[in-house]
N, C-alpha and C positions, 0 to 999 in steps of 0.2 A: 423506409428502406429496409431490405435484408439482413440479417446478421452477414451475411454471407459477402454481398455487396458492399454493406459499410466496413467488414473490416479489409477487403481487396480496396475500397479507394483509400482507406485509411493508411492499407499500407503495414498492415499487420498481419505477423505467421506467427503461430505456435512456435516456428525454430526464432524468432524473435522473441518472442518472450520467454521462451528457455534458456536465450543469450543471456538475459538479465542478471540472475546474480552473481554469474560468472562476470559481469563489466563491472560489477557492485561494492570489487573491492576487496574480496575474499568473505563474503555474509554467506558464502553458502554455508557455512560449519561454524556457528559462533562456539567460542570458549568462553566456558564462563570460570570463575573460581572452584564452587563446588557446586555439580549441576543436580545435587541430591535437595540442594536448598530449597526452600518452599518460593513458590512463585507459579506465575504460567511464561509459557514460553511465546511468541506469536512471530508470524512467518508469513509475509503477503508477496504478495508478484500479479499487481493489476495495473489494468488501463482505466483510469479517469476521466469523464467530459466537463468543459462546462457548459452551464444549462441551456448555450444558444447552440451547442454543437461545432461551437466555430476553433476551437481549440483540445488536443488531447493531453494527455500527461500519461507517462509511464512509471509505475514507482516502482520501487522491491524496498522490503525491508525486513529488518530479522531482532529479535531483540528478545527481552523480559524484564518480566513486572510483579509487584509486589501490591499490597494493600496501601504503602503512599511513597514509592518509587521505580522510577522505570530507567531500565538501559537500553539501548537499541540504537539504530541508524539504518542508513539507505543508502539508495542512489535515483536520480529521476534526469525522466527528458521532456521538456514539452517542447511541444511543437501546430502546426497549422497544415492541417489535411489538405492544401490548395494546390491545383494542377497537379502534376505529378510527379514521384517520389526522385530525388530525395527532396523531401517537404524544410520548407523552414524551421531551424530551430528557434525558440522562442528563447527560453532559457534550460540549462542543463547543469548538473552538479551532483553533490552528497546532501543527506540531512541530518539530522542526530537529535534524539529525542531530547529535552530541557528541562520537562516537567508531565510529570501523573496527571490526568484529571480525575480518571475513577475508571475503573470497568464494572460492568454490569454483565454477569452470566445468566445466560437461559440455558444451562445446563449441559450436562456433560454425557457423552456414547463413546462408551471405550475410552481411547485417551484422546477425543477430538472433545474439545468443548464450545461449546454457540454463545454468541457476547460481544458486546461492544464497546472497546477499549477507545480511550479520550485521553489526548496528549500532546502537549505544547512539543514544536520541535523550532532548531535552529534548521533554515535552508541555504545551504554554500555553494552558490552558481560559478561555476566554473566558465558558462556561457551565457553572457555576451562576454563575462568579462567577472573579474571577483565583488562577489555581495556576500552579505548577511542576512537573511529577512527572516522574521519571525515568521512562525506558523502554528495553526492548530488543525489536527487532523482527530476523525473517527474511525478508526478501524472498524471493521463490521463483518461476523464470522457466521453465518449460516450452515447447520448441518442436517444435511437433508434426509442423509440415511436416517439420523438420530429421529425426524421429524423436529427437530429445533429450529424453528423459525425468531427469528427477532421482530420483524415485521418489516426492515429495511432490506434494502438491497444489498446484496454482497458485493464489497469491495473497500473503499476507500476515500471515505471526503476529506477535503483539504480546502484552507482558507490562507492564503500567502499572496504578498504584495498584488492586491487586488481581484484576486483571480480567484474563485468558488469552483471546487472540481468535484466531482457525482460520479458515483457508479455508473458506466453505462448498463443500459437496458438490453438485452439481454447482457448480461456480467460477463464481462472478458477477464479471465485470473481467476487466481485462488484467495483466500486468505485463512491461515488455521490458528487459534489456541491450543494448548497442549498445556495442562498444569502438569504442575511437576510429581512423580510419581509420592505416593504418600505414606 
């Protein structure tokens, strides 16, 4: 199937993913204490599959991280691409990061930096109904101009109450690091 096709049955516009951090909660502008601190900063807004295809996920998240700590949070929707739109919500909510796993840089072009950041989060479903579920996600930052390739796809895996979510192929969203200036 077409990028073009899958995201028209999917049910996806650019003015919808431009909605996202705006429904996010106010992540479009995190404040931090002192943003001169050493850290990197990271900033995503993608769409997710899993691996049968039968299910999407929408994240955004906005945060920073340090060498063995991270702050951050979201918001997500998933849902099932079947008949057509409005598609079934599957579940929907906030997340918030819980714990660092590590990041790993493949280097830095200007202030955009390529790397893939690992990190326990809590997920708080608003839809069906209120949960809690653990999670662990990989952020994944490809910079193309830079030629920094990680070797994964860009975007966002996520492992939460049963559910494996992947970058779609061709990548829908963005995701950036930005260390802090130095």
């Amino acid at each position: 199937m077409k990028r073009r096709e899958f995201i028209k049955k999917a049910g996806l516009s650019s003015a919808a993913l431009a909605s996202l951090p705006v429904a996010s909660g106010g992540l479009t502008s995190p404040a931090w204490a002192d943003d001169e601190e050493a850290g990197t900063w990271f900033r995503f807004v993608v769409v997710s599959v899993t691996p049968t295809g039968s299910d999407l996920v929408a994240i955004n998240g906005a945060g920073k991280f340090g060498d063995s700590w991270i702050q951050g949070r979201g918001s997500f929707t998933h849902w099932v691409p079947t008949g057509s739109p409005p598609f079934p919500i599957v579940a929907a909510g906030y997340w918030r990061a819980t714990s660092f796993g590590g990041f790993t840089s493949n280097g830095v072009y200007g202030t955009l930096e390529s790397g893939i950041l690992e990190l326990g989060a809590t997920f708080r479903t608003t839809i069906p109904g209120p949960a809690r579920l653990p999670a662990e996600m990989r952020v994944v930052c490809n910079v193309g101009p830079g030629a920094l390739q990680t070797g994964e796809h860009e975007g966002v895996f996520i492992h939460v109450a049963g559910f494996e979510f992947e970058p779609l192929e061709p990548e829908l969203g963005l995701t950036i690091f930005v260390p802090a200036p130095g």
